[in-house]
C-alpha positions in Angstrom: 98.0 126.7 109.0 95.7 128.2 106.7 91.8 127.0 106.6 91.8 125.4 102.8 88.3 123.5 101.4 89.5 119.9 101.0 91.2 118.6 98.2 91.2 122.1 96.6 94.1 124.4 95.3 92.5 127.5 95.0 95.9 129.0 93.6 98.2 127.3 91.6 100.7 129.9 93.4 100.0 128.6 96.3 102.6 127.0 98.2 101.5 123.6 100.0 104.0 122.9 102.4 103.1 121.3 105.4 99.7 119.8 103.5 98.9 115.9 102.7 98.9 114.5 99.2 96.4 111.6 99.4 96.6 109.4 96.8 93.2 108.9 94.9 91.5 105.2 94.3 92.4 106.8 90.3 96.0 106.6 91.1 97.5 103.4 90.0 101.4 104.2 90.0 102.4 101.5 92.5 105.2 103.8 94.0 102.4 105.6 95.3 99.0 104.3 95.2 97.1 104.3 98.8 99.7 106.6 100.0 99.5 109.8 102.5 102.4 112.4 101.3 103.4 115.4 103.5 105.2 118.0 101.4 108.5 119.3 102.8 109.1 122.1 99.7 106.9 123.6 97.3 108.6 125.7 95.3 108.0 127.0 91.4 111.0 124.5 90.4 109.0 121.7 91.9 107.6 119.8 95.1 109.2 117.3 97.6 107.5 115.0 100.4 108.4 112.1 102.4 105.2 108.8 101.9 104.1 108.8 105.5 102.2 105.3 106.0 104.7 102.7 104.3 106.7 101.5 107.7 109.7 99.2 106.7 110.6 96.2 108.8 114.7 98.0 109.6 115.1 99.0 112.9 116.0 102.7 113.1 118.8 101.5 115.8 120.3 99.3 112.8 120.9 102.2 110.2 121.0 105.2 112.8 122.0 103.9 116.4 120.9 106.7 119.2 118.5 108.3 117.1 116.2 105.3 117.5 115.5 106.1 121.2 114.1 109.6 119.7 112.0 108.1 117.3 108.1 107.4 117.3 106.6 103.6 117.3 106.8 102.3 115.4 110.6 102.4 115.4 111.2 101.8 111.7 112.6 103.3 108.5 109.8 104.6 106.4 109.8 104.4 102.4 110.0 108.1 102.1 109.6 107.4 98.3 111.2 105.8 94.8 113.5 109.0 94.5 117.5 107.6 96.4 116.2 105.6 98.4 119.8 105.6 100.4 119.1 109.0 101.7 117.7 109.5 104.9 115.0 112.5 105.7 114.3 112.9 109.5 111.0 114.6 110.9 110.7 116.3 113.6 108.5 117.9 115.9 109.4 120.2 118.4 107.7 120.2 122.1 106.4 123.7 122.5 108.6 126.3 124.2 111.7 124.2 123.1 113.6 126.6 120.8 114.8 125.4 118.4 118.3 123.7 117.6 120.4 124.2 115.1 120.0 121.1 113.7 116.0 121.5 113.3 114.8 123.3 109.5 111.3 123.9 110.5 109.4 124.6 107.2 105.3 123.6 108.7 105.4 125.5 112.6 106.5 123.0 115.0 107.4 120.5 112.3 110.6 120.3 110.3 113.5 118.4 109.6 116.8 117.4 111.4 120.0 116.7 110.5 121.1 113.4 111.3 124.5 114.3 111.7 123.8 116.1 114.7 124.2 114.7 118.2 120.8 113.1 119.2 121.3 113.8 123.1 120.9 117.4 121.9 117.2 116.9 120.7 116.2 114.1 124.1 114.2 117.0 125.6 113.0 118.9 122.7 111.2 116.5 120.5 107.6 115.4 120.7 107.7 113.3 117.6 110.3 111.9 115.2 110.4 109.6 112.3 113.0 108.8 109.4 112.3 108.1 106.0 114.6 106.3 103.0 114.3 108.3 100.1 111.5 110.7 98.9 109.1 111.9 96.4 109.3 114.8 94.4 107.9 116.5 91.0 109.2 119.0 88.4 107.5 122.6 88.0 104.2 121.8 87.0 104.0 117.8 86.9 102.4 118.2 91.0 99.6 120.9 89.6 98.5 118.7 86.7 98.6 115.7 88.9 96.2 117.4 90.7 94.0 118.7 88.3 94.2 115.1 86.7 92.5 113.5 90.2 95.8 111.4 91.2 95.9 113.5 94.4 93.6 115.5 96.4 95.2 118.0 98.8 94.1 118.0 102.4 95.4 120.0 105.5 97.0 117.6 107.9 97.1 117.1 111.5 100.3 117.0 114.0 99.8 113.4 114.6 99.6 112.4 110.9 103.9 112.1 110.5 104.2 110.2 113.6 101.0 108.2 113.8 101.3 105.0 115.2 99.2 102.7 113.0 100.4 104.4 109.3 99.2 101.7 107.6 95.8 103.1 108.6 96.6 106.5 107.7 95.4 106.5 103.9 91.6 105.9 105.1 91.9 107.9 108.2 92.5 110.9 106.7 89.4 110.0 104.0 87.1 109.6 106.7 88.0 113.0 108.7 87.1 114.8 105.5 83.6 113.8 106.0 80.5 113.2 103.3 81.2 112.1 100.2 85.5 111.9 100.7 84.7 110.0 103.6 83.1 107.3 101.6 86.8 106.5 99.5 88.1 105.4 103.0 86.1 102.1 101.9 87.1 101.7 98.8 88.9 98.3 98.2 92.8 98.1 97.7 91.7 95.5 94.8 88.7 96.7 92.9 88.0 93.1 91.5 87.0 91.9 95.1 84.2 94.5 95.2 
C-alpha cells in the first residue's frame, strides 16, 4: 500500500480501502467509540468496513461449523457493526503464492473476503488469517469525508496482523501508539474521561 502521513486524506478522491478508521477520544456514538475499522469499499456512493476489535462470546463453530477450524483466535464472531447484524462478512488472508480461489474478492493485496458458501476444505492450505464478522459499518457519499474532517476518525494505514490480531480488544491503543509522538499519547486516554 501507498505511504500516507497519519490520519490525513490528502484527496478526498482518494479511495481508502484497505486503511483503518480509528475512532477519536471526540467520538462518542457508542456503535463506534474506541473502535478500529478496516474499510472493505470506498467508493463515491459511500464506504463500508467491518469494527475489527469488538470479539463476541459465539463460537464461530456454532453459526458456521468447518469454517471455525480456518478461523484466527480468538475463534469468535466479531460485531462487524450496527448495519444487519444477521449478515456475515468473512476476512481473509491469503498465504503467499496460494492463488487465489474463487471464493476469495481480494480488494487490499493478500487480504479480501470469502464467501461463506464455499467449501472451507478448499481454503485449509491457502489461508494465513481469517475472521468473521456480524454485520458492518458503512456511510453515504460524503457523510465518511465530513466525519473526518469533523475529527470522529483519523485514517491510518494498517498492518497484516491488524484483522486477525489476537488480543483486539487492545487494538484501538495499539494502533495510537505505533503512530508515534503526539497520536501515541491518545493510546492513554481513559475509556471514561470522569476517572481522569
Amino acid at each position: 500500500m501507498a505511504s500516507h502521513e497519519p490520519g490525513t486524506v490528502e484527496n478526498q478522491a482518494e479511495s481508502l480501502v484497505g486503511r483503518l478508521l480509528v475512532a477519536t477520544p471526540a467520538l462518542q456514538d457508542p456503535n463506534f467509540e474506541r473502535t478500529v475499522v478496516l474499510l472493505v469499499s470506498h467508493e463515491p456512493a459511500g464506504a463500508l468496513g467491518v469494527v475489527l476489535n469488538r470479539a463476541t462470546e459465539v463460537p464461530v463453530a456454532e453459526v458456521l461449523g468447518d469454517w471455525s477450524e480456518l478461523t484466527q483466535e480468538p475463534a469468535v464472531l466479531f460485531e462487524g457493526g450496527p448495519v444487519q447484524p444477521e449478515a456475515a462478512i468473512a476476512l481473509g488472508w491469503m498465504r503467499s503464492g496460494a492463488g487465489e480461489p474463487s471464493c476469495f474478492k481480494p480488494f487490499a493485496g493478500r487480504l479480501g473476503t470469502l464467501d461463506l458458501s464455499a467449501d472451507p476444505d478448499t481454503l485449509s492450505n491457502s489461508l494465513d488469517g481469517m475472521r468473521v464478522f456480524a454485520g458492518y459499518a458503512s456511510w453515504d457519499a460524503d457523510q465518511l469525508k465530513d466525519e473526518i474532517k469533523e475529527g470522529a476518525w483519523m485514517v491510518f494505514d494498517s498492518l497484516p496482523g491488524d484483522p486477525f490480531a489476537s488480543r483486539p480488544e487492545d487494538l484501538w491503543a495499539m494502533v495510537w501508539r505505533r503512530q508515534g509522538g503526539l497520536l501515541a499519547a491518545v493510546a492513554h486516554y481513559p475509556a471514561d474521561p470522569s476517572h481522569n
